[in-house]
C-alpha positions as CSV (number, residue, x, y, z in Angstrom):
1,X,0.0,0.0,0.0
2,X,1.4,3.4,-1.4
3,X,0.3,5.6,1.9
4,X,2.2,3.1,4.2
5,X,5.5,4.0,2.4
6,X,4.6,7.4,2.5
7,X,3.7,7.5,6.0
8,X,7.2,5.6,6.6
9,X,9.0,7.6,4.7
10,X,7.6,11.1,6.6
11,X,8.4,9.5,9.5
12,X,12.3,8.8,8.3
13,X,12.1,12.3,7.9
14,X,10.9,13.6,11.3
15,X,14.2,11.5,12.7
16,X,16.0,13.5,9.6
17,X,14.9,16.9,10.9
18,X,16.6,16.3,14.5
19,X,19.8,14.7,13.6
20,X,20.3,17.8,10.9
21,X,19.3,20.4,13.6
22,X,21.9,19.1,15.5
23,X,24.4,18.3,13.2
24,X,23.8,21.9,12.1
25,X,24.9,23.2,15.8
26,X,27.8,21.1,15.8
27,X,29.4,23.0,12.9
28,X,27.8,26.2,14.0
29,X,26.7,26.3,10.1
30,X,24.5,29.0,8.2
31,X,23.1,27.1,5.3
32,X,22.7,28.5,2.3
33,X,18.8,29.3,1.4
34,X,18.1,28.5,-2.4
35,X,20.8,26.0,-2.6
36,X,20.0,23.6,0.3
37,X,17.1,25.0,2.4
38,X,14.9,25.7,-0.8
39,X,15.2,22.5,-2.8
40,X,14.8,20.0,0.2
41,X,11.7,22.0,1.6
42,X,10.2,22.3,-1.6
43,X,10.9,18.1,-1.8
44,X,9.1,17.5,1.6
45,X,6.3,19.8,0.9
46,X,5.6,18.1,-2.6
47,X,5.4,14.4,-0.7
48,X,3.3,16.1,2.2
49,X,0.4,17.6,0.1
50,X,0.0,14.1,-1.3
51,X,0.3,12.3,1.4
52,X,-2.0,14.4,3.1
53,X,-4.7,13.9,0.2
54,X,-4.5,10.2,0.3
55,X,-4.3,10.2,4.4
56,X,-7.4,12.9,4.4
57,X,-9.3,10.0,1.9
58,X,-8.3,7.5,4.0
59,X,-9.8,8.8,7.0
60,X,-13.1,9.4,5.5
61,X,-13.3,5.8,4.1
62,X,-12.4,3.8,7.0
63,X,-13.2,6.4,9.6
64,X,-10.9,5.4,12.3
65,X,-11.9,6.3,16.1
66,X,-8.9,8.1,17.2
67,X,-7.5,9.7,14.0
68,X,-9.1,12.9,12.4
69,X,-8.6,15.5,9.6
70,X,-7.4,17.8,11.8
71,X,-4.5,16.0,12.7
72,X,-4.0,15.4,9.8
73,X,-3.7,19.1,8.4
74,X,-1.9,19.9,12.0
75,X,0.8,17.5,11.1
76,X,1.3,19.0,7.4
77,X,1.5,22.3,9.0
78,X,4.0,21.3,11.9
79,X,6.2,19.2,9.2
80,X,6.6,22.1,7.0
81,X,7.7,24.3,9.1
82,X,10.4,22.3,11.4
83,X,12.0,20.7,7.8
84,X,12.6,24.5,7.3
85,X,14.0,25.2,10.8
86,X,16.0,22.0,11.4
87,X,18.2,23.8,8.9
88,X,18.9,26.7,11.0
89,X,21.0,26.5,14.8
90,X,18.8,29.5,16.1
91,X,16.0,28.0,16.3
92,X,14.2,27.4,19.7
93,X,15.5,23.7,20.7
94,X,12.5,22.7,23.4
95,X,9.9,24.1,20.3
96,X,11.5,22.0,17.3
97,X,12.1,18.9,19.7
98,X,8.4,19.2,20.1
99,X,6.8,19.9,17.4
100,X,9.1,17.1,15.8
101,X,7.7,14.8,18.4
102,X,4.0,15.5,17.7
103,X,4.2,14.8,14.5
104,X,6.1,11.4,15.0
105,X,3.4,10.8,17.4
106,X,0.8,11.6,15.0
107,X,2.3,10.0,11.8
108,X,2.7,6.7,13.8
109,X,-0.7,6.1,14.9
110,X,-1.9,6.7,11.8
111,X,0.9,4.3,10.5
112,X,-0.8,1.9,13.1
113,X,-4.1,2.6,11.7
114,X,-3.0,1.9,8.7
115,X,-1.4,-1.3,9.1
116,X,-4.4,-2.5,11.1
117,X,-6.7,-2.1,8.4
118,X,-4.2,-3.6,5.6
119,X,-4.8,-6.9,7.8
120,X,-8.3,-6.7,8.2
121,X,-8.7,-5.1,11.7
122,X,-10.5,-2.3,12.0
């Protein structure tokens, strides 16, 4: 199923995000916008907006009874901005840590969901 790899694959980048931040403090480096920033947020947003169409589908088809749309569109959100900021050493550790977090949180219960319902359990 194409939304499990996707949802595995966001997830690979939530664990992404951190190690960069900090790898990013460790050098103490300023990257440079339209050459790394740019292209790799532009990447992440492209996968998000159709992973969040085939997650938003999902949800209305099999109508799980802890996972909403709203979640959903909050995880987008989140994800899109802390891709950005993991690039960046001034950026607020305890925020990003979180924000990384929820989302992980969020993209593997819906993972679980997911994998539930491949096997026939609702």
């Amino acid at each position: 199923m194409q939304l499990i790899e996707q949802t595995k694959h966001l997830i690979e980048e939530c664990d992404a995000s951190i190690s960069r931040f900090y790898r990013q403090r460790e050098l103490d480096a300023t990257p440079h916008f339209f050459d790394e920033v740019k292209p790799h947020a532009d990447y992440i947003q492209s996968l998000l907006i159709e992973w969040q169409q085939n997650a938003l589908s999902w949800i209305q088809q099999n109508r799980p009874k802890y996972m909403h749309e709203i979640q959903i569109n909050n995880a987008v959100d989140a994800m899109n901005q802390f891709v950005v900021q993991s690039f960046y050493k001034e950026t607020s550790k305890k925020r990003f840590i979180q924000s990384v977090q929820s989302v992980h949180y969020t993209l593997s219960t819906f993972l679980r969901y997911l994998e539930e319902s491949d096997n026939g359990v609702k």
